[in-house]
N, C-alpha and C positions, 0 to 999 in steps of 0.2 A: 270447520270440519265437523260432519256429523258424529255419535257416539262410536258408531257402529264402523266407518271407516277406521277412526282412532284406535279402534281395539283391535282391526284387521293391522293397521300397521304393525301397531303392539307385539301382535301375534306373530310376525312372519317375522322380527327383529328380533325376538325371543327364540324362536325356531333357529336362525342363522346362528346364534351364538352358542346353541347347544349344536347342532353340528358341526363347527369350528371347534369343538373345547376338545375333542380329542387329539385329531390330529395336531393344534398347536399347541397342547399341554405336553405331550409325550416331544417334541423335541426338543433336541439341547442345543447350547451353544457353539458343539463341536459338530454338529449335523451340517453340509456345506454341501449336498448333491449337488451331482452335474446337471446343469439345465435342460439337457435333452432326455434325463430320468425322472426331471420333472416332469415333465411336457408328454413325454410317454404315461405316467403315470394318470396326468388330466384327460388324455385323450380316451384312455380306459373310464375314467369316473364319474365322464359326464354324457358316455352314452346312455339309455339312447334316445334322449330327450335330445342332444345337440352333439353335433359330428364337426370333430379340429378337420379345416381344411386351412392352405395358406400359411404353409409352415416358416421360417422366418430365421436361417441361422445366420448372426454377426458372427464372424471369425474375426476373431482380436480384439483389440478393442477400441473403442468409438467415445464420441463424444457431438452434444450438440448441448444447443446456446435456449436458455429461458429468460423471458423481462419480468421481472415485478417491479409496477408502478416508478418505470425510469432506470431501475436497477440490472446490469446483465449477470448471470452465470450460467458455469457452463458444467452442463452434466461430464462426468464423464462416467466410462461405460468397462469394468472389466470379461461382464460377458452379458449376452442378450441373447434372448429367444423371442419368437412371435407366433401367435396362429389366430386366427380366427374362427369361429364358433357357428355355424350354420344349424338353425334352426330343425332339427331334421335331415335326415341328407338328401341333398338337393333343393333345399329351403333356403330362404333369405337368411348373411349370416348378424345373426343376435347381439354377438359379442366380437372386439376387436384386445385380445391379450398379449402384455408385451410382460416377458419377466427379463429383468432387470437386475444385473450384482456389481454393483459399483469397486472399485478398490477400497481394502476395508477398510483405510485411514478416514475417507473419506466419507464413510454410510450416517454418521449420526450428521455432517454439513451438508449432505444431500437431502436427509427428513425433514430438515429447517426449511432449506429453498423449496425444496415441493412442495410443501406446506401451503408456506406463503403463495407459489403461484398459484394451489387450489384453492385458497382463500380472496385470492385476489380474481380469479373467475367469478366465484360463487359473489364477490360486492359486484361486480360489473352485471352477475347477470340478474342481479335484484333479488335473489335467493339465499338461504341460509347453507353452511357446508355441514353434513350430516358427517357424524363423528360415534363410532362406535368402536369401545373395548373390548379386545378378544381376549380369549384365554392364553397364556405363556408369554403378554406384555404386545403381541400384536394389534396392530390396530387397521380399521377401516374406514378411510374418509369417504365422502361422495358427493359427488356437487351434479342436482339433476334441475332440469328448467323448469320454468312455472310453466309453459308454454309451450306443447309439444311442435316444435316446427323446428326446422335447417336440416341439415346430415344427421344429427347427431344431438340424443334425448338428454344424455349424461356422460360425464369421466368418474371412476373410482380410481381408488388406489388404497395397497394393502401392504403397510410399512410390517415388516416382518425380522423383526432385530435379533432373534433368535439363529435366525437362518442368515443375514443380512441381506435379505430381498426386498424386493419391491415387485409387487405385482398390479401393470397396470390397466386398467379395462377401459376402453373408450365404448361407446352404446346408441351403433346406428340408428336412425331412427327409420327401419326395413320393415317392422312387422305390422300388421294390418290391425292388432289392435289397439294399438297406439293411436290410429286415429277416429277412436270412439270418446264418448263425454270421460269414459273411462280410463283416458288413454292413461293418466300420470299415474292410478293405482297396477294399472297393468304392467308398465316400467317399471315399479319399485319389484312386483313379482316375478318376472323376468331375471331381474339384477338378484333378488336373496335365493332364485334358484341355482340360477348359475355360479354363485358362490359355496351354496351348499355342497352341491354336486364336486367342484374345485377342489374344495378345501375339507371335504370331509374323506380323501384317498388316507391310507396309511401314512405317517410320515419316512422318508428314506432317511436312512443313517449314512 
């Protein structure tokens, strides 16, 4: 990697976490919104670069099955949200978000199994799992391909123990410049906007 890409990544990593440190310094443990005040809140924050379409409410709650290397378990789900992130309105959508609040006995054995299954993408797909510390003990994993091809460039996920969320992002592989030489710095830009945007609303009490 040249110097000059290296210090681009640098730069937009550093940018990410200083607009994450407000919003996930100022909440507390007792902060628990409801999902659809989140979701309203993102749909505000990330105009008007990208427009929530593709709204998504689980009524009750759910649950579905993950393998790590032979292993099964099973999420489960005390409440979920979903939308999708279009480019623009009327644009190919960018982003696919699902937030996620498990029952709370359950939130620190749910961060071990995710984990492991995004570690265990990230060995199969021959690439490393990007890991970064937020501000208020949050964190962001990411697992993006060396090789932009299939549906889909990347998964993040943004373990959130303050709030006990997860917020999960899957990353079409829809926009036109992905398939330039440039395609993998133009995902990484893509991916720290959209989270800026996200995660830089006020936090709800």
């Amino acid at each position: 990697m040249s110097m000059m890409k290296c210090a681009m990544q640098c730069a937009a990593a550093a940018a990410l976490c200083v607009a994450l440190s407000p919003a996930m310094a100022a909440s507390t443990p007792a902060a628990q919104p409801f999902l659809d005040v989140l979701v309203h809140q993102y749909a505000t924050c990330v105009e008007p670069a990208y427009h929530q379409v593709d709204l998504l409410l689980q009524d009750g709650t759910g649950r579905y099955q993950i393998d790590v290397k032979g292993e099964a378990y099973t999420i489960e789900l005390q409440e979920r949200m979903g939308f999708s992130l279009q480019a623009g309105i009327g644009g190919p959508v960018a982003a696919v978000v699902k937030l996620d609040r498990p029952p709370k006995e359950q939130f620190g054995e749910q961060v071990r199994w995710r984990e492991r299954w995004l570690r265990d993408v990230a060995e199969r797909s021959g690439v490393e799992l990007e890991e970064r510390a937020l501000a208020g003990g949050a964190r962001l994993l990411a697992v993006n391909k060396g090789e932009i091809k299939g549906n889909y460039v990347g998964q993040s996920l943004l373990i959130d123990a303050k709030r006990q969320l997860f917020i999960d992002i899957a990353w079409p592989n829809t926009l036109d410049t992905y398939r330039g030489p440039e395609g993998a710095r133009y995902v990484r830009q893509v991916q720290d906007d959209v989270w800026q945007r996200l995660l830089s609303c006020p936090p709800t009490a």
